[in-house]
C-alpha positions as a LaTeX table, in Angstrom:
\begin{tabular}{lrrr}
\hline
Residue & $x$ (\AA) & $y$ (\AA) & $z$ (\AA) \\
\hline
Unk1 & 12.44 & $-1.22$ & $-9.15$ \\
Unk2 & 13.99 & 0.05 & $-5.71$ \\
Unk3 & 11.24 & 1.98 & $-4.32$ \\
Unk4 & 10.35 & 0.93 & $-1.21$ \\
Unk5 & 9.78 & 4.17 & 0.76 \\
Unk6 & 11.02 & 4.13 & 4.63 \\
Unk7 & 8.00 & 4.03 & 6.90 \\
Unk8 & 9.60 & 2.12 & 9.56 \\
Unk9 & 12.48 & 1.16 & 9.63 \\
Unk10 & 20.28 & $-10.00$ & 2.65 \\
Unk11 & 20.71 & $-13.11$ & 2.91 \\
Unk12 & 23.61 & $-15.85$ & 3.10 \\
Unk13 & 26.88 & $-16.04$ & 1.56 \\
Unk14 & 28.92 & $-18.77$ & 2.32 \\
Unk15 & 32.78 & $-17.58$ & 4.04 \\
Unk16 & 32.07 & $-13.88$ & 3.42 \\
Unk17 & 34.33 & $-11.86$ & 5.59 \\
Unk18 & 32.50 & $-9.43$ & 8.76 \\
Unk19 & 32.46 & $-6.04$ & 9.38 \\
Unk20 & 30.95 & $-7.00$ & 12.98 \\
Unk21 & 32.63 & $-9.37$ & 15.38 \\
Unk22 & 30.90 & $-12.20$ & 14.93 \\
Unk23 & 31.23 & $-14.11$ & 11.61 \\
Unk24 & 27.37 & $-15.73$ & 12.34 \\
Unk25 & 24.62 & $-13.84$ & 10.02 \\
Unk26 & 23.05 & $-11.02$ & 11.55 \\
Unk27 & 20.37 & $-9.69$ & 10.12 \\
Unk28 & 19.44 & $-6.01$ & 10.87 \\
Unk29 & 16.29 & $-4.56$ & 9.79 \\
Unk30 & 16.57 & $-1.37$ & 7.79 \\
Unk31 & 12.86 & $-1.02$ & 7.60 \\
Unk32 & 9.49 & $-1.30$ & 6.11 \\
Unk33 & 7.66 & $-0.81$ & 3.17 \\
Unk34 & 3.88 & $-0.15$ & 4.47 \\
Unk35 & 2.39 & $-2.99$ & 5.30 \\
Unk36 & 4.14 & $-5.33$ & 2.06 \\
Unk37 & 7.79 & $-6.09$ & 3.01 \\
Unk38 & 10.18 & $-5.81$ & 5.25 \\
Unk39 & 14.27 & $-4.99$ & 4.70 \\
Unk40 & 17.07 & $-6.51$ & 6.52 \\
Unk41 & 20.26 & $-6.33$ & 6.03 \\
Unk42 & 22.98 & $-9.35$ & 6.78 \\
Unk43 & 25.94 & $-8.04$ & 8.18 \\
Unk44 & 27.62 & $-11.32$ & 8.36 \\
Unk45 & 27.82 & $-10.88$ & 4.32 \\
Unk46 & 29.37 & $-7.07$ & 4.16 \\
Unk47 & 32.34 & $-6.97$ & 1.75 \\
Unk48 & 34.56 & $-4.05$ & 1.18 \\
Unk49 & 36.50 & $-3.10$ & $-1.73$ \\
Unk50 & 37.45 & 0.71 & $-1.57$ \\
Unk51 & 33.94 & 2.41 & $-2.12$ \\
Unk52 & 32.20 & $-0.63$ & $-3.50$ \\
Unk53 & 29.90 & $-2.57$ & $-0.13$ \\
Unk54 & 28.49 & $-5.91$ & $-1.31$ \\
Unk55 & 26.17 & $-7.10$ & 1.25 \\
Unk56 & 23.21 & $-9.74$ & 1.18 \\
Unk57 & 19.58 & $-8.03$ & 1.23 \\
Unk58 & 16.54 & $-10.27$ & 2.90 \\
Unk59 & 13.07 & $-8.99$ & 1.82 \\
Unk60 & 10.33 & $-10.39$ & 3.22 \\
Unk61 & 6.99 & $-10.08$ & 1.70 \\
Unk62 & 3.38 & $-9.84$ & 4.09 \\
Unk63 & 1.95 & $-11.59$ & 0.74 \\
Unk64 & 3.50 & $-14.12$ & $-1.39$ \\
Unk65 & 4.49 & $-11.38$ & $-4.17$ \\
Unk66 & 5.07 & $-12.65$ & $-8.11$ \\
Unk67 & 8.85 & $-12.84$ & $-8.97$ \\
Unk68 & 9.53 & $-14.52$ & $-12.25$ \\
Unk69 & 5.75 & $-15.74$ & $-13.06$ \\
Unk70 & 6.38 & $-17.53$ & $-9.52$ \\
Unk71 & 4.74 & $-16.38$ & $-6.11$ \\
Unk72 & 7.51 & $-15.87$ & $-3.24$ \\
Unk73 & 7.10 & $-15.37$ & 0.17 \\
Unk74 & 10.98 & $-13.76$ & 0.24 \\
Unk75 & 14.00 & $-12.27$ & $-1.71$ \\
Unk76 & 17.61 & $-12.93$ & $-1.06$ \\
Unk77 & 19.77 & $-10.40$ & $-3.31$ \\
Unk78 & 23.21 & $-9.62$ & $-3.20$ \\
Unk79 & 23.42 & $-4.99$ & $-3.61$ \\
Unk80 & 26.25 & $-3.87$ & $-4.28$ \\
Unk81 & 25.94 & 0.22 & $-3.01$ \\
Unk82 & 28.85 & 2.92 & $-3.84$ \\
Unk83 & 29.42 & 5.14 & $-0.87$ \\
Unk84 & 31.30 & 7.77 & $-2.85$ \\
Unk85 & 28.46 & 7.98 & $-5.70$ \\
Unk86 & 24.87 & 7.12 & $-3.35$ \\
Unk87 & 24.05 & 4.15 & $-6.10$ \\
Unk88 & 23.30 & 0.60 & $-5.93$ \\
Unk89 & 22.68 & $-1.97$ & $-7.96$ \\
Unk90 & 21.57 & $-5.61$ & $-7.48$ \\
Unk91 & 24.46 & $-8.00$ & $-8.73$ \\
Unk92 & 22.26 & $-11.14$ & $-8.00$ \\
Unk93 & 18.33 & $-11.98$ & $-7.10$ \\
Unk94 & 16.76 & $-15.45$ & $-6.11$ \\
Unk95 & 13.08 & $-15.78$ & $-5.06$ \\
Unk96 & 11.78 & $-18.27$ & $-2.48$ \\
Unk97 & 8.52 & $-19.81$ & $-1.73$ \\
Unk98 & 7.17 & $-20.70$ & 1.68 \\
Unk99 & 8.79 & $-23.70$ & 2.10 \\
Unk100 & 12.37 & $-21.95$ & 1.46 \\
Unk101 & 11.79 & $-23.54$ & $-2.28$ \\
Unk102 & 13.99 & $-22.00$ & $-4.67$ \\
Unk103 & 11.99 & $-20.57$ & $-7.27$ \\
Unk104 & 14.32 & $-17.86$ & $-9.06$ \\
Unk105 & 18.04 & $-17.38$ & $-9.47$ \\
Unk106 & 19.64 & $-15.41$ & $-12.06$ \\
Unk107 & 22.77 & $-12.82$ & $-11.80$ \\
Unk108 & 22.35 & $-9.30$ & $-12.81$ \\
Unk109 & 25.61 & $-8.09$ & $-13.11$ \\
Unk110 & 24.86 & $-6.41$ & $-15.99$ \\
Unk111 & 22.97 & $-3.91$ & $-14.90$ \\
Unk112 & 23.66 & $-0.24$ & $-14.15$ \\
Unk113 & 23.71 & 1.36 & $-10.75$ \\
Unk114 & 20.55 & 3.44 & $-9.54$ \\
Unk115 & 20.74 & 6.80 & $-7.94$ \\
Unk116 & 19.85 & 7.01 & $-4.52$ \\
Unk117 & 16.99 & 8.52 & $-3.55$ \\
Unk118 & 16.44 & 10.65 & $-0.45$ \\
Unk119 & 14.76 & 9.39 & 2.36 \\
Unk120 & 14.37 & 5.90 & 0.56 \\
Unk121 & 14.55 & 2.56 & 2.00 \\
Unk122 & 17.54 & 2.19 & $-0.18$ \\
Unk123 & 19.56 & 5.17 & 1.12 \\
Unk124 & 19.08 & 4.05 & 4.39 \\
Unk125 & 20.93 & 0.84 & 3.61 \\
Unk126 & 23.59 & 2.50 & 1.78 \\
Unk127 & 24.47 & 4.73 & 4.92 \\
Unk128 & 23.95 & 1.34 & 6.70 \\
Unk129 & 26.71 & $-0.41$ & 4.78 \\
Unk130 & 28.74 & 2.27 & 4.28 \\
Unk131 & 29.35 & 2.68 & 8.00 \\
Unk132 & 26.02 & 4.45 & 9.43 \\
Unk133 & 24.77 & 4.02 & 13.06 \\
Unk134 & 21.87 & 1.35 & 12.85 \\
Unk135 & 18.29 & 2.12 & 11.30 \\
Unk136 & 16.12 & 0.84 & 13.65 \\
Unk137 & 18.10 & 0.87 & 16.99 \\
Unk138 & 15.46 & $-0.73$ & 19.39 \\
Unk139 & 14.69 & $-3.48$ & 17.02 \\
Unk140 & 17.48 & $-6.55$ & 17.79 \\
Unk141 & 19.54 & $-7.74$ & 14.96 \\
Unk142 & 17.85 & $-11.48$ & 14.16 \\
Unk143 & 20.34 & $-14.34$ & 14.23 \\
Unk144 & 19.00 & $-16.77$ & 11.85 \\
Unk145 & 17.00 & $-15.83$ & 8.05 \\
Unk146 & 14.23 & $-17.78$ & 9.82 \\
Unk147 & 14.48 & $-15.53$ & 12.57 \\
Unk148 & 14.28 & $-13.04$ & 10.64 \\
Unk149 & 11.61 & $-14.16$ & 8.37 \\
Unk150 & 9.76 & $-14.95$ & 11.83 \\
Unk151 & 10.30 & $-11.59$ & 13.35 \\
Unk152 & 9.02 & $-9.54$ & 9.79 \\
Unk153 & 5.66 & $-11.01$ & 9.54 \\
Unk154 & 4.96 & $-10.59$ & 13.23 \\
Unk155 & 5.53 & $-6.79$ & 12.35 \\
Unk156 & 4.09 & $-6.81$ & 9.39 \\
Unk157 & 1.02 & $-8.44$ & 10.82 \\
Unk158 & 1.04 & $-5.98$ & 13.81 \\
Unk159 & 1.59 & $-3.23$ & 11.42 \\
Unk160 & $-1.45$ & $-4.36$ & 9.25 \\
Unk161 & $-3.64$ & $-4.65$ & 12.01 \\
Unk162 & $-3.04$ & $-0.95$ & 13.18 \\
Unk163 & $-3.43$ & 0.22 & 10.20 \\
Unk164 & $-6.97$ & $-1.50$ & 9.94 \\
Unk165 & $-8.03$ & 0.91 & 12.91 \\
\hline
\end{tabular}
């Protein structure tokens, strides 16, 4: 399920304590997957409990992308990653059409961790959350989801159209 592979480097909870200074959401972009989604990462959401990270995952999609028999143009899940073991797991998942629509919404707390693995877009986060320098440096954390939403297709478009030459 977690395979998006880092080529180039979530979402809102309501009075979630900060790891950063500011208590607004901050989305951070931990990277791409080709030329289908992009990964950010909402600091504004991190919560630590000894080696457990919860934090807020924003995927964008360059194409609406079928999630529950439903097309959504973005993801909002809450990981949970382990920075003693290198897992993660998603405790919950909603889906979101274009027009910010809820489409899907269902916990998953169920479900086992996954492994990490190397060089994935997933172990990037992970290092992210668990107290690693910043993915993608030279890219500026977006303040709003809409920014953020905003600032993945114009890189995902950009991305597309180099990869067209």
């Amino acid at each position: 399920m977690r395979t998006f592979l880092l080529g180039l480097g979530a979402a809102l909870i309501v009075g979630a304590p900060s790891a950063f200074a500011d208590d607004a959401p901050s989305y951070v972009l931990m990277g791409v997957s080709g030329v289908q989604a992009a990964v950010f990462v909402d600091t504004s959401t991190l919560q630590h409990r000894s080696q457990l990270v919860t934090a807020w995952e924003l995927t964008v999609f360059s194409q609406p992308t079928e999630i529950g028999g439903r097309l959504a143009s973005y993801t909002l899940n809450q990981e949970e990653f382990d920075c003693d073991r290198k897992t993660d797991r998603v405790v919950y998942v909603s889906g979101f059409g274009d027009n910010d629509e809820l489409l899907l919404g269902a916990s998953t707390s169920g479900t086992a961790a996954e492994p990490e693995i190397p060089e994935s877009l997933s172990a990037v986060e992970r290092q992210f959350v668990c107290g690693g320098s910043q993915p993608m440096p030279k890219v500026p954390a977006s303040p709003s989801r809409h920014d953020a939403i905003k600032l993945a297709h114009d890189l995902l478009s950009e991305m597309a159209r180099e990869s067209a030459h």
